[in-house]
C-alpha positions as CSV (number, residue, x, y, z in Angstrom):
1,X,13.3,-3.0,-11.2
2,X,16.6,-1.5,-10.4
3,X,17.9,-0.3,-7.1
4,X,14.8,-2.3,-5.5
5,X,15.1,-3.4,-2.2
6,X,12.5,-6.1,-0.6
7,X,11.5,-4.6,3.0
8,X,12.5,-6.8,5.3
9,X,10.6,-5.6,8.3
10,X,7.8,-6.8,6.8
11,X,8.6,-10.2,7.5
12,X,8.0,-9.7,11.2
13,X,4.1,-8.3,10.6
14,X,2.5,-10.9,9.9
15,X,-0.8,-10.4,12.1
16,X,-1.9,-7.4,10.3
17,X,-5.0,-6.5,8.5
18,X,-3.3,-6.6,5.6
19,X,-0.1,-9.1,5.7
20,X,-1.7,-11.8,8.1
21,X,-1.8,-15.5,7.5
22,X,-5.5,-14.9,7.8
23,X,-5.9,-11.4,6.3
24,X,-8.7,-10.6,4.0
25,X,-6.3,-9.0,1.6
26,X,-3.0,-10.2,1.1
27,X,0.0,-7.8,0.2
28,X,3.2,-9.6,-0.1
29,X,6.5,-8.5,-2.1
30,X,7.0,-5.4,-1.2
31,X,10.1,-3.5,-2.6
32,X,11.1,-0.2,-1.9
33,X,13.8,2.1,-4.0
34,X,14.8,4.4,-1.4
35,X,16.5,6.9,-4.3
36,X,13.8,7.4,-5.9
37,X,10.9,7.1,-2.9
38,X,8.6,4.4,-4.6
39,X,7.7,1.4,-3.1
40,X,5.4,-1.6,-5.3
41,X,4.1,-4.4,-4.3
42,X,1.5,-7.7,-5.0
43,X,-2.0,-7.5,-3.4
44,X,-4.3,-10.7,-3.6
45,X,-8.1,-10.4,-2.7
46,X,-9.6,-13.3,-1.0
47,X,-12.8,-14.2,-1.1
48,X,-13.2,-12.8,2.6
49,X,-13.0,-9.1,1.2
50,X,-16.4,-9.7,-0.6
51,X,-18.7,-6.7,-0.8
52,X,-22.7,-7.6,-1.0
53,X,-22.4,-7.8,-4.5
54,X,-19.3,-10.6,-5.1
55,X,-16.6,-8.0,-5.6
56,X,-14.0,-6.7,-3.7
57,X,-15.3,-4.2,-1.0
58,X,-14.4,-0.6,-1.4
59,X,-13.3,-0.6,2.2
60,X,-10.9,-3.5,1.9
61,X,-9.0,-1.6,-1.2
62,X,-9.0,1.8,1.6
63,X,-6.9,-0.6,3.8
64,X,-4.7,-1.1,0.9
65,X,-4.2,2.8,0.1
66,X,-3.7,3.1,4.3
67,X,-1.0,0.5,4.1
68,X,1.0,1.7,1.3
69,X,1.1,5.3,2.6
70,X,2.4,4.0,6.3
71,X,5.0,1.7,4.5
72,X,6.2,4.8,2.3
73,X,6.2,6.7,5.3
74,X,8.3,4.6,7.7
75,X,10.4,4.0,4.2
76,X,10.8,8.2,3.7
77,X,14.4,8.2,4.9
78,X,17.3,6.2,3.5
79,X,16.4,2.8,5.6
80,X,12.3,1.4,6.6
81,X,11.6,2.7,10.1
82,X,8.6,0.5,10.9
83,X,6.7,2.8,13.9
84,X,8.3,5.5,12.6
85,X,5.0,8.0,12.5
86,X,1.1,7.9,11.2
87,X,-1.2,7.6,8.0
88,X,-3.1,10.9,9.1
89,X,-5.0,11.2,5.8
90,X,-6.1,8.9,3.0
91,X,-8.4,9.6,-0.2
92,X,-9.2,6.9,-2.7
93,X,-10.5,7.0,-5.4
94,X,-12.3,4.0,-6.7
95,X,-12.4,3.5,-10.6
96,X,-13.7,0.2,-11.6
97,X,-14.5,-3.3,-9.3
98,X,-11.9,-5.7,-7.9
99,X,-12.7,-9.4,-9.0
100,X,-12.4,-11.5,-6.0
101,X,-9.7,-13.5,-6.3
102,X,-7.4,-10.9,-7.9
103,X,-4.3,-10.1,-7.4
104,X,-3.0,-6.6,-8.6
105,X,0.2,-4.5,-8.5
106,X,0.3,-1.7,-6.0
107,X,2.7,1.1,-6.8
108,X,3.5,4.1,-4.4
109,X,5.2,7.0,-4.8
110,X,6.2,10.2,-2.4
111,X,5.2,13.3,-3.9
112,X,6.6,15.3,-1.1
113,X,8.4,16.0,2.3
114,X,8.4,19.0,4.3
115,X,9.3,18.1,7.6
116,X,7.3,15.8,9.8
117,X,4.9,15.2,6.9
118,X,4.7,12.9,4.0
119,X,2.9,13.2,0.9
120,X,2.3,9.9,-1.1
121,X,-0.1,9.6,-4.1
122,X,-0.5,5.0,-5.2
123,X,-2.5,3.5,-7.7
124,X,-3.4,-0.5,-8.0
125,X,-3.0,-1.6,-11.4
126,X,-3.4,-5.0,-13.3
127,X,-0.6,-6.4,-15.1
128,X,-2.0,-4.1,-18.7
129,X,-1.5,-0.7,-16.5
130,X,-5.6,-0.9,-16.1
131,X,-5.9,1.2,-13.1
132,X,-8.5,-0.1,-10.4
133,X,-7.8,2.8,-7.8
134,X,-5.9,5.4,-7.2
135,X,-4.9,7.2,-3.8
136,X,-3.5,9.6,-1.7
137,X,-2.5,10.2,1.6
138,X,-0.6,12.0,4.5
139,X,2.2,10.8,6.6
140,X,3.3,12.1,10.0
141,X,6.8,11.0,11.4
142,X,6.7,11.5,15.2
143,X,8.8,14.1,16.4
């Protein structure tokens, strides 16, 4: 966990889909090395992001690959940027079912820049390294 920095910007969102008092899913502890462009996290899955079935729904987990891939983004340069661009692009890839009630490790990483456009591939893991989903996604910084 060197070089990890918590995001402090994300202190200030808290009305989000994602990071709200109220929020269906819950990410919290985000920490971003800026060296090395990965960012981790917590995410906790209430019992408001059931599917028909009692699991976690498939969209809920999309909004976790979205979030990731915007906080990357914003993080891409040497400080977070919050506003900073765009998720343009996100494919997920679900692998097994989120227990309601969960809470997994979400870990980010950018796989490339090339100008205005950020590349970032995340998977959400459980504390053994199972892997739940994985994800990638596009970034665009505004000009």
């Amino acid at each position: 966990m060197d070089n990890f920095i918590k995001i402090k910007e994300i202190d200030n969102v808290n009305n989000d889909y994602c990071h709200g008092e109220n929020s269906h899913v819950k990410i919290y502890d985000y920490k971003v090395n800026f060296e090395k462009h990965i960012l981790i996290g917590k995410v906790y899955f209430t019992k408001y992001s059931a599917n028909h079935v009692g699991t976690c729904h498939g969209g809920a987990i999309c909004a976790v690959i979205d979030d990731v891939v915007g906080w990357l983004g914003y993080c891409s340069g040497n400080k977070c940027n919050v506003g900073s661009g765009f998720t343009a692009q996100i494919n997920t890839t679900l692998k097994k079912p989120v227990k309601l009630g969960s809470t997994l490790n979400i870990i980010g990483i950018i796989d490339k820049i090339d100008g205005r456009k950020v590349w970032v591939k995340c998977s959400l893991e459980d504390e053994t390294n199972s892997i739940f989903c994985t994800g990638k996604g596009l970034f665009i910084k505004n000009n």
